[in-house]
C-alpha positions in Angstrom: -12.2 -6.8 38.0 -14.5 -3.8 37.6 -17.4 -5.1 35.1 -18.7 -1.4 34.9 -15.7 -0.8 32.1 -17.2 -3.9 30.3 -20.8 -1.5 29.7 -21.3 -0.2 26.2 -22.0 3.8 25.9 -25.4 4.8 25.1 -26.2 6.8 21.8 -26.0 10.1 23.5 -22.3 9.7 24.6 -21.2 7.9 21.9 -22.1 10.9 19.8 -20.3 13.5 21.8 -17.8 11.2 21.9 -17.7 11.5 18.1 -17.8 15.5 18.0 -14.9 15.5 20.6 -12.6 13.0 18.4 -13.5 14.7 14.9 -12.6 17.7 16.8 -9.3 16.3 17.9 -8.7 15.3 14.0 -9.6 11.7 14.2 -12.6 10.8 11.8 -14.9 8.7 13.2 -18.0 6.6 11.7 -20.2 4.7 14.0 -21.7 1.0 13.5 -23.8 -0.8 15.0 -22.0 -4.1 15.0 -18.7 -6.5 14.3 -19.8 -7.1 10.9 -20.4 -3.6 9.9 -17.3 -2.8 11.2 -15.1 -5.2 9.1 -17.3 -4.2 5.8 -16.6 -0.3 7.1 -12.7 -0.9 7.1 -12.5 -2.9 3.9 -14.5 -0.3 2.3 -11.6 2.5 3.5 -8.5 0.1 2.9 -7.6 0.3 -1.1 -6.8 -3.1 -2.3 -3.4 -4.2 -2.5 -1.8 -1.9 0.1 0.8 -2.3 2.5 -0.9 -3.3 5.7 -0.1 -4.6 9.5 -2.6 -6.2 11.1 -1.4 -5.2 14.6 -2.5 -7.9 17.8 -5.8 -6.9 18.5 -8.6 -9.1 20.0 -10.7 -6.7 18.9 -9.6 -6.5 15.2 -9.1 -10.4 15.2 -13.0 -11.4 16.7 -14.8 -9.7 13.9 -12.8 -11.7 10.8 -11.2 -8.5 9.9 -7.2 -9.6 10.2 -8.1 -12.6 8.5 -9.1 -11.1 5.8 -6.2 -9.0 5.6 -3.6 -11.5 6.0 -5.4 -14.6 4.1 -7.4 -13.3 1.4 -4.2 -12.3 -0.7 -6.0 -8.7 -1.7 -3.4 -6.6 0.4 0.3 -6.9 0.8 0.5 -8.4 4.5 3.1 -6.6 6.6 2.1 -10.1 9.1 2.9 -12.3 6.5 6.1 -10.9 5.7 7.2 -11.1 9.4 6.1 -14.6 9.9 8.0 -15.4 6.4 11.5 -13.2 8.0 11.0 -15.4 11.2 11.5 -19.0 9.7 14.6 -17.9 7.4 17.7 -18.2 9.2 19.9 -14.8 9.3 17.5 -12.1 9.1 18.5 -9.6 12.1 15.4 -9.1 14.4 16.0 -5.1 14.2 15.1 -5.6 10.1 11.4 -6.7 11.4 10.9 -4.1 13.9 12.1 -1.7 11.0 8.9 -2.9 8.9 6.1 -3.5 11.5 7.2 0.4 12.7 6.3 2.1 9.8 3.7 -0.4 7.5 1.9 2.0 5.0 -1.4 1.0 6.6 -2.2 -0.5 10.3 -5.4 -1.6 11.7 -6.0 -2.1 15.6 -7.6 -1.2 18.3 -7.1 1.2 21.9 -8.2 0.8 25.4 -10.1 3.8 26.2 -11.5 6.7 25.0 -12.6 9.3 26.5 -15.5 11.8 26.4 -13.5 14.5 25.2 -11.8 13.0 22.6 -8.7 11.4 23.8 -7.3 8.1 23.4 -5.3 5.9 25.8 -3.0 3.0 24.0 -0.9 0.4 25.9 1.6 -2.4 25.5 3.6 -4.7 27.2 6.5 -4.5 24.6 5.1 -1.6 22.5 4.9 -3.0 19.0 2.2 -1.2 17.9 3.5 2.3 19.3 5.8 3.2 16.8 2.8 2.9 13.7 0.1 4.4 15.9 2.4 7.1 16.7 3.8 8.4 13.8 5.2 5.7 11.5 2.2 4.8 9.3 0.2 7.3 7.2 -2.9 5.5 7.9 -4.5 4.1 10.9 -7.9 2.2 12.0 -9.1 1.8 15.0 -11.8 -1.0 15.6 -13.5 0.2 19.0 -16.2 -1.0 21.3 -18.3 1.6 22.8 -17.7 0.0 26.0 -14.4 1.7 25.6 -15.6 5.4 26.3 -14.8 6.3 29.4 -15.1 10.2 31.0 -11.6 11.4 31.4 -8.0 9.8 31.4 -7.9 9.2 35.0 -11.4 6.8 34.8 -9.2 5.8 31.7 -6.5 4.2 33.2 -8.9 3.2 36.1 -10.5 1.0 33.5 -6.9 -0.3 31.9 -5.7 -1.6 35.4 -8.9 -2.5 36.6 -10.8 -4.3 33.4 -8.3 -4.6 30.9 -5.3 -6.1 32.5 -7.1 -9.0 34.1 -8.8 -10.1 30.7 -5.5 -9.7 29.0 -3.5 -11.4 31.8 -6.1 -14.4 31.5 -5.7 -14.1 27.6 -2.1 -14.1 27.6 -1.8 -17.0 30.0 -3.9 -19.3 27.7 -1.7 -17.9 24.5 1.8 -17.5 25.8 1.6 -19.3 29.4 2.7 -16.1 31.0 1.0 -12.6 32.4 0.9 -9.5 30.6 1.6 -5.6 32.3 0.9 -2.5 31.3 4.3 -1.9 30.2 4.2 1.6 27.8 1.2 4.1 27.6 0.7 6.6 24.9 -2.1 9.0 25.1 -3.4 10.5 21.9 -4.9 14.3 22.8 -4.9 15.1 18.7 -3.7 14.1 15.7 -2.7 17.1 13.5 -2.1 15.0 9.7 -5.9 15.3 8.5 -7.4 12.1 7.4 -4.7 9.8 9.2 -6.7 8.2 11.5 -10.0 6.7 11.6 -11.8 5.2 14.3 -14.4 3.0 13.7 -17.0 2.8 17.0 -19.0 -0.2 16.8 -22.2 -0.2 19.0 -21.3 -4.2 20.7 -19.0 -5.4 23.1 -15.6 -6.3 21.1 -12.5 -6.9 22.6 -11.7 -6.0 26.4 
């Protein structure tokens, strides 16, 4: 494993960083920690919205999906799925039809880079279909760690950082490896105000 892609980004690229993903028309604010960034995100979600809290070690270390899917303020796409799954009879396509296109979905990525791109990937590709195009608004939760130079040190950092600290992850969770299954790579988003990434000045998530 490669501990370089575990480094956080000084000020000086995490601003360029910034510029580049504004540019690309992602809107960005910058924090300097977890907690900041769960008070950032409540302060853009409106209350009672449709919201999926997408897996996200990232989005689930600072409290944030928590507080979406347990404080009873927001109308938990989660919760609904969880409810779908114990009731007998309820085709699994009906499920993917809701997490694909929740109003609202919070996450994270695996890499951004200098000039403004982001890398996303999935073993399955749940979260694809939201991040994509489904949901009309998206946060990001990222560690400045995350900010690589280009896509090719990108993916260097998904195969040689990432994977490993998922694989060990998903062996304690689910008893079985993860793989770098389906990779999307955001160059711009062209619906103003869709996404927002929220860069948070500490090491969160891998």
């Amino acid at each position: 494993m490669n501990k370089d892609f575990g480094q956080l980004a000084g000020e000086e690229l995490i601003n360029k960083t910034k510029d580049a993903l504004t540019e690309n028309g992602i809107e960005v604010f910058v924090v300097e920690n977890g907690v900041e960034a769960k008070e950032k995100a409540l302060q853009i979600i409106p209350t009672g919205v449709e919201i999926m809290t997408m897996s996200s070690v990232t989005v689930d270390s600072i409290g944030l999906a928590k507080e979406i899917n347990e404080s009873g303020k927001y109308n938990s796409v989660r919760n609904k799925l969880v409810e779908m799954s114990r009731q007998s009879g309820i085709p699994q396509q009906a499920g993917k039809k809701i997490g694909a296109a929740p109003e609202w979905t919070t996450g994270s990525v695996h890499a951004v880079t200098e000039d403004g791109k982001v890398i996303v990937v999935s073993a399955t590709g749940s979260q694809l279909s939201a991040y994509v195009y489904g949901s009309s608004h998206i946060i990001w939760i990222v560690g400045s760690q995350k900010i690589v130079k280009d896509l090719d040190e990108g993916m260097e950092r998904i195969y040689e950082y990432v994977l490993p600290l998922e694989n060990e992850r998903a062996q304690k969770a689910y008893g079985m490896q993860s793989s770098v299954n389906k990779i999307i790579v955001f160059n711009k988003e062209v619906l103003p105000a869709r996404i927002t990434m929220i860069i948070v000045k500490e090491k969160l998530g891998f």
